[in-house]
Each structure stands twice: as C-alpha cells, then as structure tokens.
ZABATOR-986281 format. One record per atom (N, C-alpha, C): residue number from 1; residue in three letters; atom name; z, x, y. Coordinates in steps of 0.1 Angstrom, whole numbers. Each point is the difference from the previous one (the first is absolute). Layout:
# residues N
R;num;residuo;atomo;zz;xx;yy
R;NUM;ala;CA;Z;X;Y
...
//
This chain:
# residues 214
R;num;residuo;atomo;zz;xx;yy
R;1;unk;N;0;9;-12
R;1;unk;CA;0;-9;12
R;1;unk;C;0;9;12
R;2;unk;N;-7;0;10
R;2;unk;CA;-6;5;11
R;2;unk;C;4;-7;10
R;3;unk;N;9;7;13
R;3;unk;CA;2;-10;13
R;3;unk;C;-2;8;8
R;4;unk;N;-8;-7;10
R;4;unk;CA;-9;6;9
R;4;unk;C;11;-6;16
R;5;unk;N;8;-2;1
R;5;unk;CA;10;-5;10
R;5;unk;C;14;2;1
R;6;unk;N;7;8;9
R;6;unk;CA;11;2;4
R;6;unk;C;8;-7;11
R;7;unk;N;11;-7;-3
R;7;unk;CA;5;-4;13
R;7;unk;C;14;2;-4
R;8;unk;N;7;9;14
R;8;unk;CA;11;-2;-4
R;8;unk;C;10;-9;14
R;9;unk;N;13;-2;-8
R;9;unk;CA;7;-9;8
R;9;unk;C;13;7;-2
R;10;unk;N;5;3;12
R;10;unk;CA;16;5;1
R;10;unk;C;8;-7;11
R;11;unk;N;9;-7;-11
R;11;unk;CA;13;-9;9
R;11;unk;C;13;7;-1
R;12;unk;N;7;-7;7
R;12;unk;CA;13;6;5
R;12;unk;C;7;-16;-6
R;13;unk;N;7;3;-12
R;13;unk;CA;7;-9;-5
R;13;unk;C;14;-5;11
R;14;unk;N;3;-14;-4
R;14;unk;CA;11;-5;10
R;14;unk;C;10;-4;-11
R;15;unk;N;1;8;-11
R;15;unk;CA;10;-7;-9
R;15;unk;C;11;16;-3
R;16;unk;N;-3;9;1
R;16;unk;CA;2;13;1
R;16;unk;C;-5;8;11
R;17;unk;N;6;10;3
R;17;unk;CA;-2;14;10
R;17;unk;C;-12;2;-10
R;18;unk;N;-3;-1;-3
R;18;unk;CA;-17;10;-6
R;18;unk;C;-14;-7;2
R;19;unk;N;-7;12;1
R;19;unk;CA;-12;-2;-5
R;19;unk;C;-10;3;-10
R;20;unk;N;-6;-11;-1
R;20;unk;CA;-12;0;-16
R;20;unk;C;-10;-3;7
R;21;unk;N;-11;13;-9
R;21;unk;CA;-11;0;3
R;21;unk;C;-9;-5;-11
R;22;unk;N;-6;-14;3
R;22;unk;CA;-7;-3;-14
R;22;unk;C;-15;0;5
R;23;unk;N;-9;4;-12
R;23;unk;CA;-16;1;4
R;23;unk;C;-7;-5;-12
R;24;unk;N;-10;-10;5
R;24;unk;CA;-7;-5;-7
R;24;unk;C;-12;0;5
R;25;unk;N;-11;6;-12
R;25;unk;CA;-13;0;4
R;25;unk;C;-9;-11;3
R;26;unk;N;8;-15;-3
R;26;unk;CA;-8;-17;3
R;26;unk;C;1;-1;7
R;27;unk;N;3;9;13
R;27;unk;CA;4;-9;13
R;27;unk;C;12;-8;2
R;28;unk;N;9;-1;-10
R;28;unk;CA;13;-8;2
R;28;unk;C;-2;-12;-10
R;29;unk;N;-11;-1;-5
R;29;unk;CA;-5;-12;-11
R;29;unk;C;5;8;-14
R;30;unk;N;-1;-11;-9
R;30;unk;CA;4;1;-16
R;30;unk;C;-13;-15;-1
R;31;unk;N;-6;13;-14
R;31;unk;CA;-9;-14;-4
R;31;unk;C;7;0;-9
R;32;unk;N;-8;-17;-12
R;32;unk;CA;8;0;-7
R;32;unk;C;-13;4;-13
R;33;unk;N;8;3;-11
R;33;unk;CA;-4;8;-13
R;33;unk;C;-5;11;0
R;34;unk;N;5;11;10
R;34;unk;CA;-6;9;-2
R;34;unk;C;17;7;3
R;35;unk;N;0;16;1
R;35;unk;CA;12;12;1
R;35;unk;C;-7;2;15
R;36;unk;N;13;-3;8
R;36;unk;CA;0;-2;17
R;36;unk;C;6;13;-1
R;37;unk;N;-8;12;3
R;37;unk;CA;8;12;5
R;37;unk;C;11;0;10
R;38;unk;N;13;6;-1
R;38;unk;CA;11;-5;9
R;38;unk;C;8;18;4
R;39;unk;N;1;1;8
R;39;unk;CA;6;16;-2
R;39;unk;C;15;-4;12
R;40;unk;N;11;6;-5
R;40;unk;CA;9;-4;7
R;40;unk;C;9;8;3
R;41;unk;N;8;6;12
R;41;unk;CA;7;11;1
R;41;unk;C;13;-3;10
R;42;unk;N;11;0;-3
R;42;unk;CA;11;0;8
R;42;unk;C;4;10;8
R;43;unk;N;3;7;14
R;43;unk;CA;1;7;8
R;43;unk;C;14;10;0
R;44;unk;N;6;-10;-6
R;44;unk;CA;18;4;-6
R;44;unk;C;3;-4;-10
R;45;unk;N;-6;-7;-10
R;45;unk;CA;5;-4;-15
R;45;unk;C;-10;13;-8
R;46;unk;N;7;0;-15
R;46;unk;CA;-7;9;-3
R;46;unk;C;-8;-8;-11
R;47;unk;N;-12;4;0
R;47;unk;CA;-11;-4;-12
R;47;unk;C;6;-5;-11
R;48;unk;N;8;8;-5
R;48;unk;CA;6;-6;-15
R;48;unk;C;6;-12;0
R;49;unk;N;6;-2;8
R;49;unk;CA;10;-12;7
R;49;unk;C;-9;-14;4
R;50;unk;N;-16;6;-1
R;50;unk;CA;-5;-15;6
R;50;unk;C;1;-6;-10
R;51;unk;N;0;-13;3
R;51;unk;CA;-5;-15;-10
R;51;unk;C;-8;-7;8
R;52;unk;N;-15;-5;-6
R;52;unk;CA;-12;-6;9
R;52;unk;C;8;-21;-12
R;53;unk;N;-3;-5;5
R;53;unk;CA;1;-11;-1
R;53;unk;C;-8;-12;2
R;54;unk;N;-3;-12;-1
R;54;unk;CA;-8;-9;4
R;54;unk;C;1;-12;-10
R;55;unk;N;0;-15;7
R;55;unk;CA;1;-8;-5
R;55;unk;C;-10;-7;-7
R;56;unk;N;-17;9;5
R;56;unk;CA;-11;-2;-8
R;56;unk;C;-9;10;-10
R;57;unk;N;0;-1;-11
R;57;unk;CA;-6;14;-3
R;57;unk;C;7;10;-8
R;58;unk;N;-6;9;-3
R;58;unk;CA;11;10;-6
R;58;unk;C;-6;16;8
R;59;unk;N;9;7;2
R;59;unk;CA;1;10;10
R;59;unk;C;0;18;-10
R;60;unk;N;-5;6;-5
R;60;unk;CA;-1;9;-7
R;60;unk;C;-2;14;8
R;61;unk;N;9;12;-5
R;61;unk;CA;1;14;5
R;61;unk;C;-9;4;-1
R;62;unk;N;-10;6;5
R;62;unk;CA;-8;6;-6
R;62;unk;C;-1;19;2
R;63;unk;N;7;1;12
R;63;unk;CA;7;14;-2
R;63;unk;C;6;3;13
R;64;unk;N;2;9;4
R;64;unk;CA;13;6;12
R;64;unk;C;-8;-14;12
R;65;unk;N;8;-6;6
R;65;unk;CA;0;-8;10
R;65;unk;C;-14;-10;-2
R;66;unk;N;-7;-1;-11
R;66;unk;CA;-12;-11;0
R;66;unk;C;11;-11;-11
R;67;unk;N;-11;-10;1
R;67;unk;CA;2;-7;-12
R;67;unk;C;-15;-8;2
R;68;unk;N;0;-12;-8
R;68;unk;CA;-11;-9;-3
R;68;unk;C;7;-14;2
R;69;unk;N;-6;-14;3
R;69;unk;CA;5;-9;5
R;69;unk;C;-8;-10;-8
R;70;unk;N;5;-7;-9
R;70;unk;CA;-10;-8;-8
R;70;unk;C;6;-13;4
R;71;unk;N;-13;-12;4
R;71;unk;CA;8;-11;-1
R;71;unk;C;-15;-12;-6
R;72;unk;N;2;-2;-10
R;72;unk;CA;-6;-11;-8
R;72;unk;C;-4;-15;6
R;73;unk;N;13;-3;8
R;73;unk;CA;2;-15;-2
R;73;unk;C;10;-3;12
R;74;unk;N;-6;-5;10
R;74;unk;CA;12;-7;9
R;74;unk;C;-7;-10;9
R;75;unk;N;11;-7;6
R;75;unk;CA;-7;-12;9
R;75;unk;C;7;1;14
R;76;unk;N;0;11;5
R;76;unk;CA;5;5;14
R;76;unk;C;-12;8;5
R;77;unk;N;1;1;13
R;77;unk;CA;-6;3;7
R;77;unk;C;4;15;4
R;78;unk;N;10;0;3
R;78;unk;CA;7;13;0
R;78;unk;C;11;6;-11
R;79;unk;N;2;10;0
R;79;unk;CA;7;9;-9
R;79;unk;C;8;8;4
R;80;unk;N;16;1;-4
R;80;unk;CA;7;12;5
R;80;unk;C;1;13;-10
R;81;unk;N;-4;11;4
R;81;unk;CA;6;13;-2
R;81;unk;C;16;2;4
R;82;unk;N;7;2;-9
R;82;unk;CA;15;4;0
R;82;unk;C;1;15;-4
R;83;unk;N;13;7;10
R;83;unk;CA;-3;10;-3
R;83;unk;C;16;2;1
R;84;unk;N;6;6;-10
R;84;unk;CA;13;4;-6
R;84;unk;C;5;14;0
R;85;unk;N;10;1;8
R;85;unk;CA;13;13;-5
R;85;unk;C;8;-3;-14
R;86;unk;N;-5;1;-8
R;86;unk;CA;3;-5;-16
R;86;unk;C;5;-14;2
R;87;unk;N;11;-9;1
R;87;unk;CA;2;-12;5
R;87;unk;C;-2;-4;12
R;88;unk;N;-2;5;5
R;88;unk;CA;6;-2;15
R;88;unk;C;-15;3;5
R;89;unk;N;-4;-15;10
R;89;unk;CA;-11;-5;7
R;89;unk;C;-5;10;11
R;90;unk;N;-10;8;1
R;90;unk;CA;2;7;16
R;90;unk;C;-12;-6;9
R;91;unk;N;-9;-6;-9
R;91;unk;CA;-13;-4;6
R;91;unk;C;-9;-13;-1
R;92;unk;N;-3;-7;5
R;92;unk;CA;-13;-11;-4
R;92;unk;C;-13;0;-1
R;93;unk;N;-10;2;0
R;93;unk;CA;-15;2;4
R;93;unk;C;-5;-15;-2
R;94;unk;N;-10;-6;7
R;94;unk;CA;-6;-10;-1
R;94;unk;C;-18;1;-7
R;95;unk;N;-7;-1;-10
R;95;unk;CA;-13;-3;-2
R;95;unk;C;-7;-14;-1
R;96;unk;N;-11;5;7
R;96;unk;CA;-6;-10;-1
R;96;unk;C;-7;-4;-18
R;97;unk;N;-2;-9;-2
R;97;unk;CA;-7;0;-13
R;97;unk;C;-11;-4;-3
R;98;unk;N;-12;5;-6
R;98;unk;CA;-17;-4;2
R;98;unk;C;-5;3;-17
R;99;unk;N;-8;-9;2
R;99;unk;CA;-7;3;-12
R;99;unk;C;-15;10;-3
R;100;unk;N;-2;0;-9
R;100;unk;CA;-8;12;0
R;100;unk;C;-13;-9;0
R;101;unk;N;-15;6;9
R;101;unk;CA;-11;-6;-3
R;101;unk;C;-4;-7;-11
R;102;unk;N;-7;-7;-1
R;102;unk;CA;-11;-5;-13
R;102;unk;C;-7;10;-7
R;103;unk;N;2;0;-14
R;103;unk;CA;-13;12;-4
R;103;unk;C;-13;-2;4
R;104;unk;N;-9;4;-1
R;104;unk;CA;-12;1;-6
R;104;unk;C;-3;3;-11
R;105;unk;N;-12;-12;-3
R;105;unk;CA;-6;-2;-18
R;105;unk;C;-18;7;4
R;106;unk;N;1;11;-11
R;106;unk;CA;-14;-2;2
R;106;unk;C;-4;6;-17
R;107;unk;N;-15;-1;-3
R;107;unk;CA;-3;0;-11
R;107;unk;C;-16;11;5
R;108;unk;N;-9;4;-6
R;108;unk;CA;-5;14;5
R;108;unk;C;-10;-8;9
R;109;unk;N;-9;5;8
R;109;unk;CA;-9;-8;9
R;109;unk;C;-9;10;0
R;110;unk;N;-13;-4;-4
R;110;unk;CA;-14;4;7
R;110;unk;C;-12;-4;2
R;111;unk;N;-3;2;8
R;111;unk;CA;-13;-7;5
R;111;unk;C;5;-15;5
R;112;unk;N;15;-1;3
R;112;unk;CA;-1;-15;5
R;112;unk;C;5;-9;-15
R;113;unk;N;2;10;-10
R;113;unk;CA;0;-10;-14
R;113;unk;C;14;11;-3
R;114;unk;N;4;-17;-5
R;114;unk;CA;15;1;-8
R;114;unk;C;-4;7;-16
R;115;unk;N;9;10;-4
R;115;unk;CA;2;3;-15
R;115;unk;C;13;-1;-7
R;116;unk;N;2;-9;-8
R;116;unk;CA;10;-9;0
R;116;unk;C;4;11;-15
R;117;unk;N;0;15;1
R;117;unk;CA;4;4;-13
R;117;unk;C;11;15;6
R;118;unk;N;3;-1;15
R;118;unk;CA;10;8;7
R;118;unk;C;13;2;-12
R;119;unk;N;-3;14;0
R;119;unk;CA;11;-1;-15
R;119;unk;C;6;-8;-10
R;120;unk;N;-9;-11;0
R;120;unk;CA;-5;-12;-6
R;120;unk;C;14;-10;0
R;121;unk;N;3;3;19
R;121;unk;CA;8;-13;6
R;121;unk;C;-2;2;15
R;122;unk;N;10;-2;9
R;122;unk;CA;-2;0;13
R;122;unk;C;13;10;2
R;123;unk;N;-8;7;12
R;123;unk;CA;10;12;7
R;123;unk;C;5;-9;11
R;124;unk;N;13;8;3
R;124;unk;CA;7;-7;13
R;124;unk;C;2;13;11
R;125;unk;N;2;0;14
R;125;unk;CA;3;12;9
R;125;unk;C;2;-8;8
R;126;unk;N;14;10;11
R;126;unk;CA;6;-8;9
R;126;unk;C;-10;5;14
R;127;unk;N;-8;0;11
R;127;unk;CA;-3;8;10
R;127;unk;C;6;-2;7
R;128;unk;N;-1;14;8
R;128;unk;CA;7;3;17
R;128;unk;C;11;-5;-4
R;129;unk;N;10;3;-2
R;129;unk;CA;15;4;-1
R;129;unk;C;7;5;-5
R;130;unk;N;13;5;12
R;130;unk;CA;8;11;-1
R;130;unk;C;0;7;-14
R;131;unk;N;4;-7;-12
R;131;unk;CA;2;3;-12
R;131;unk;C;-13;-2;-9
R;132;unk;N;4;13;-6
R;132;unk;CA;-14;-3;-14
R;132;unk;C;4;-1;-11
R;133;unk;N;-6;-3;-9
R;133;unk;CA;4;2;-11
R;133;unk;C;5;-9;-8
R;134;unk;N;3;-14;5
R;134;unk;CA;6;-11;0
R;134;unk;C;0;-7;-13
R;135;unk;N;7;-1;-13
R;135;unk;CA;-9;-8;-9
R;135;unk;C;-3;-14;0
R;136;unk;N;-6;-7;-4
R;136;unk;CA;-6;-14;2
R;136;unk;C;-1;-4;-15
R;137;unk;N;1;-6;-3
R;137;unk;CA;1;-10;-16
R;137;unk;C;-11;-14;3
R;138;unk;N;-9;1;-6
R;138;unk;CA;-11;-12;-1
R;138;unk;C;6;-10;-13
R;139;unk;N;4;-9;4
R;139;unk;CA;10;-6;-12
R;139;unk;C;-12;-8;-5
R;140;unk;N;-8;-4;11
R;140;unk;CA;-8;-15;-9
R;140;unk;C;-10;0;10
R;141;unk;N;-14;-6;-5
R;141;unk;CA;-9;-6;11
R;141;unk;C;-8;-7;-10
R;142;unk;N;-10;-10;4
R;142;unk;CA;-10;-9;-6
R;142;unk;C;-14;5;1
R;143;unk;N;-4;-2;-8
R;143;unk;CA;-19;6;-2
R;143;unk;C;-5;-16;-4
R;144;unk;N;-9;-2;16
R;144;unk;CA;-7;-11;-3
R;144;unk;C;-15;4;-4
R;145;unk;N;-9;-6;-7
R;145;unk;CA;-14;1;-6
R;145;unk;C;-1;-14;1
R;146;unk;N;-12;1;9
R;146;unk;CA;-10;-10;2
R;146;unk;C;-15;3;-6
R;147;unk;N;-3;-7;-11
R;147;unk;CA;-15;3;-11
R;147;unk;C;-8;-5;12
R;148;unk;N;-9;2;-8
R;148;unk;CA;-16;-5;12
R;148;unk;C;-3;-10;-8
R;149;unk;N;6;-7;-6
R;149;unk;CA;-6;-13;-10
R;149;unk;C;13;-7;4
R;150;unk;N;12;6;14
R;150;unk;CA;9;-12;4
R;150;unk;C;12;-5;-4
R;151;unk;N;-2;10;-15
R;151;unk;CA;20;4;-7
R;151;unk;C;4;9;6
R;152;unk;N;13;-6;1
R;152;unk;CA;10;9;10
R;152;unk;C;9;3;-7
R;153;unk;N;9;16;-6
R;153;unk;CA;6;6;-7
R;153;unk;C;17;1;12
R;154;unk;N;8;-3;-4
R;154;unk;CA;14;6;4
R;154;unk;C;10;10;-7
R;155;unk;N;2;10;2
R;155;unk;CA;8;10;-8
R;155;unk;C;10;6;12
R;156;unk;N;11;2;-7
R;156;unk;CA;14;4;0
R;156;unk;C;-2;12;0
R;157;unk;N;1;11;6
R;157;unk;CA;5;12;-3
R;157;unk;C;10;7;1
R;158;unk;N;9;5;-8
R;158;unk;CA;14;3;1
R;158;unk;C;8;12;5
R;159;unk;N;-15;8;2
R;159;unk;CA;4;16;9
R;159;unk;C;-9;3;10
R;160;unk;N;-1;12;3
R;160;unk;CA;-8;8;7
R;160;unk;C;-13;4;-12
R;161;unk;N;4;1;-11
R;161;unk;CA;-17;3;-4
R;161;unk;C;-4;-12;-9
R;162;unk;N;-9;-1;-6
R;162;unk;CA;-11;-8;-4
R;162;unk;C;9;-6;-16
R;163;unk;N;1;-12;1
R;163;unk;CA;4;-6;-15
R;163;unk;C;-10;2;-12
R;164;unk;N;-3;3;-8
R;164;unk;CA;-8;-3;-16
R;164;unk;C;-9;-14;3
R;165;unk;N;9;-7;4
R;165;unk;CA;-10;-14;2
R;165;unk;C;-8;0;12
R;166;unk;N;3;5;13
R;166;unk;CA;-6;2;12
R;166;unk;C;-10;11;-4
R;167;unk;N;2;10;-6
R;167;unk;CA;-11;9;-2
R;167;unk;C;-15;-10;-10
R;168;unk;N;9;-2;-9
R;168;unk;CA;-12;-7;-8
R;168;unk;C;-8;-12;7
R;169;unk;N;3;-6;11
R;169;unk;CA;-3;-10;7
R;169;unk;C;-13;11;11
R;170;unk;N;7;10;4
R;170;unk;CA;-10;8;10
R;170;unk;C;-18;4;-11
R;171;unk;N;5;4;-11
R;171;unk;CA;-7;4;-12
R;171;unk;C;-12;-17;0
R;172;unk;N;6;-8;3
R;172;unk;CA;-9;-16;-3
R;172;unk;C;-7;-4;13
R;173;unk;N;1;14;11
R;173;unk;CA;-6;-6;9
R;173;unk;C;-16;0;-3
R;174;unk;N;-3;-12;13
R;174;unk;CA;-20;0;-4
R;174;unk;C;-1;3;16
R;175;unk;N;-15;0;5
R;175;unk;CA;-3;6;14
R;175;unk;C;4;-11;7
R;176;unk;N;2;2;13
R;176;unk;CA;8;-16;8
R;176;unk;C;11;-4;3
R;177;unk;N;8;7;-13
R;177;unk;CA;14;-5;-3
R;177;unk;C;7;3;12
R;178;unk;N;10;-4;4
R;178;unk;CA;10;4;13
R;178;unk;C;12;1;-5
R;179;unk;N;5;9;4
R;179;unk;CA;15;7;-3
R;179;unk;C;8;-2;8
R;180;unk;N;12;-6;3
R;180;unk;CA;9;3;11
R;180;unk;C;12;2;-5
R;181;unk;N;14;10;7
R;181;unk;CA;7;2;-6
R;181;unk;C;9;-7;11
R;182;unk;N;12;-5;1
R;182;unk;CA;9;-6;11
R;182;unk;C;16;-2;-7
R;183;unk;N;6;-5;14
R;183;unk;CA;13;-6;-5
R;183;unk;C;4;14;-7
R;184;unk;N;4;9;7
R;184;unk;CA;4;14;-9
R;184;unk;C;18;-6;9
R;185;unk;N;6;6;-15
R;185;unk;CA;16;-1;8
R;185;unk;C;5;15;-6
R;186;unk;N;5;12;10
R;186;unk;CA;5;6;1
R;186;unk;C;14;5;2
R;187;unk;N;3;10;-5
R;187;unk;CA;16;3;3
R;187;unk;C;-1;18;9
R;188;unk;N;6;0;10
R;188;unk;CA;-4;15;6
R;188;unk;C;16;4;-1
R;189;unk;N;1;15;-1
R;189;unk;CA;11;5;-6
R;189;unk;C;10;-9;-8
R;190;unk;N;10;2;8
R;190;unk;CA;14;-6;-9
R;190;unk;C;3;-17;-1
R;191;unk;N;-9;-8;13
R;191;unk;CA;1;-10;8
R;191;unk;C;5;-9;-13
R;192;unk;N;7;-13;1
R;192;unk;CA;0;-7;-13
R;192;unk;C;-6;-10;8
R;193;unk;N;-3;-1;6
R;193;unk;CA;-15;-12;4
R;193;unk;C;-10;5;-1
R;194;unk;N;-10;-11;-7
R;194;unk;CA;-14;5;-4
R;194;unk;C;-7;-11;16
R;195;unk;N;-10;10;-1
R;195;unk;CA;-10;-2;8
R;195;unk;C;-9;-4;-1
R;196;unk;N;-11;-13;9
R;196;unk;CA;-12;-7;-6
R;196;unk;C;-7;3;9
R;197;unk;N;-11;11;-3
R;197;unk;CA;-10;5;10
R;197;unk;C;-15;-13;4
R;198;unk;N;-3;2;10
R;198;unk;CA;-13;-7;1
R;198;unk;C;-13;6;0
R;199;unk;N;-1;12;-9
R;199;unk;CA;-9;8;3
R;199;unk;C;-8;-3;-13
R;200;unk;N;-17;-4;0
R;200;unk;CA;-7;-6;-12
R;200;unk;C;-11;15;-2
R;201;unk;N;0;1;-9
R;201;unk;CA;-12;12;-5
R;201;unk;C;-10;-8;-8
R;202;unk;N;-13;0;5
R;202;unk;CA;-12;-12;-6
R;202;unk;C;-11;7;-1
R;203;unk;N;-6;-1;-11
R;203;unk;CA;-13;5;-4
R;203;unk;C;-14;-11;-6
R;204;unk;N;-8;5;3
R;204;unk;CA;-13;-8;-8
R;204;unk;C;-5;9;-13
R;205;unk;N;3;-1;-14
R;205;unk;CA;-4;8;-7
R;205;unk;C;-17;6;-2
R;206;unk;N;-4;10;5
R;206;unk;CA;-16;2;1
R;206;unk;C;-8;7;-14
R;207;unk;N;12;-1;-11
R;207;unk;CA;-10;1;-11
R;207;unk;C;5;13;-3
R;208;unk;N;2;11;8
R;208;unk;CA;-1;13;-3
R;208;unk;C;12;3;-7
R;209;unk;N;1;6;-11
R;209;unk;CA;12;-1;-10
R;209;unk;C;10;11;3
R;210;unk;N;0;9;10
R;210;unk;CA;12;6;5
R;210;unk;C;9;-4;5
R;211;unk;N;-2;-12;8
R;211;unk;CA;8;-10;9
R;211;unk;C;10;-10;-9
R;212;unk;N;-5;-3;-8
R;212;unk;CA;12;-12;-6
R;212;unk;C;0;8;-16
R;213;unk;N;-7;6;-9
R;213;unk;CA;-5;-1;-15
R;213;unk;C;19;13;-3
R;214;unk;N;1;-2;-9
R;214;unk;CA;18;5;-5
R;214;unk;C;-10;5;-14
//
C-alpha cells in the first residue's frame, strides 16, 4: 500500500500538561475497510506507556510510534482516536469517516469490443486514490444473453470469474448474440456492507472465437 499524502496535525491537549503529536497521511479521514495509517507521539509520555484506543475499529502496532487503524463497520460520521498514559486519558482526536470509491470492472477491450475471457472473469481497480492496492471481492453479478431468435438467457454468477455454466453458455454463442454483464454486488476491503454497482459491460457477439469461445 502506497500513500502519496502527508498531513500532520499537532494539538495541545486540555486534559493534561502535554502534548501529542498525531499524523495521518488521509488528511484527518479514516476510510472504512482499509489499515488507516496513524502515527502517534507523546511530547512527555513515553512510547511504551502509549495506549491508542477507539470506540470504532481495531487499532494495531505496527512498530515504534505507527500503528494501523481498521474499521469495517460503523454508522457515525465521525470517529475518536484516544490516546492513553497506560490508564489514564491524555488525548481525544476527532476523524472524519469516508468510504472508499467504487471499483472499476473491466474485462480486456479492443477495437471497441469486449473479450469476455479476462482471466476468465472480471478485474476490479480502485483509480486516483490516496491508497492502492485495495482488495475488492466480486461476490455475484448476472450475465444476461439475448439470442437473435429473441430467447433471453439469465445467469447468476457467484464470483469474479466465470462459472462452468456461464462458460458453456459463452461456448453456445451464434453471431448477434448480446452479452451484458450487470447488477455486480461487491465487497471492497473489510467493509461488511456489500455494494450494488451500476456499471453494465455489453457486447454484441461478432462471431470471432477469441472473444467469448472457453
């Protein structure tokens, strides 16, 4: 994971004589399902003595004054960072909380034509943001087939690549046929809400057997 963004923020706590220096490369945001880089430093406590805390999420060391900030699942808007003298409270932080973009689905493209055998399923990528590397889980989408004789095929697909039955259906295409893939519901990192994208991938099958043939 790659972060291309630094921001830091240094308060002067009102709960104690000290100050904490906390820095986060989101801008002060925590998305959710991904490890929210958090680096945290006390001015007069000593490192050993911190405890990172939070009522959302789980908060993990990851070595001298970093840690990682995971939060799956919440229905706030904001989020506090707590920051501890072993019991004892010295700090609050406030984040905002955002979700991470929509993937993108795509399957190989050329010439303007879909090839519906992209590692014989669909790729997902997050663009232009802060974090890469993101993983995405294709839990399900539908493959509609429209015949040129006006039967219309519905299939269930249950991953990101191609079912036994969806392949053998690509295998029965004739020239004409139209492919559309839709209704994909995704899961991006940790999130435990799945996601219903609106994004359709549609083809007109042209006969040529690289494009659909398994």
């Amino acid at each position: 994971m790659r972060l291309i963004i630094t921001f830091i923020i240094v308060l002067t706590t009102t709960l104690v004589e000290s100050q904490t220096v906390v820095s986060n490369e989101l801008f002060r945001k925590v998305y959710l399902g991904i490890d929210n880089p958090i680096s945290v430093e006390s001015l007069n406590v000593r490192e050993k003595n911190i405890i990172l805390k939070s009522d959302d999420g789980t908060i993990s060391k990851v070595k001298k004054i970093k840690y990682n900030w995971r939060i799956c699942t919440t229905q706030n808007h904001y989020v506090y960072l707590k920051v501890y003298n072993k019991n004892k409270l010295i700090d609050s932080f406030a984040f905002k909380v955002e979700s991470v973009p929509n993937p993108t689905l795509t399957t190989w493209n050329q010439d303007g034509e879909y090839f519906f055998k992209h590692k014989n399923g669909i790729s997902s990528s997050i663009d232009n943001f802060v974090v890469e590397g993101i993983h995405v889980e294709i839990e399900r989408f539908l493959i509609t087939i429209i015949k040129t004789n006006g039967d219309t095929l519905h299939i269930v697909n249950n991953s990101a690549n191609y079912s036994s039955n969806s392949r053998e259906e690509f295998n029965k295409l004739n020239k004409g046929d139209k492919v559309t893939l839709s209704d994909f519901i995704v899961i991006v990192g940790c999130e435990t809400r799945r996601r219903k994208l609106t994004q359709v991938l549609s083809s007109v099958y042209s006969g040529k057997e690289y494009e659909f043939r398994y």
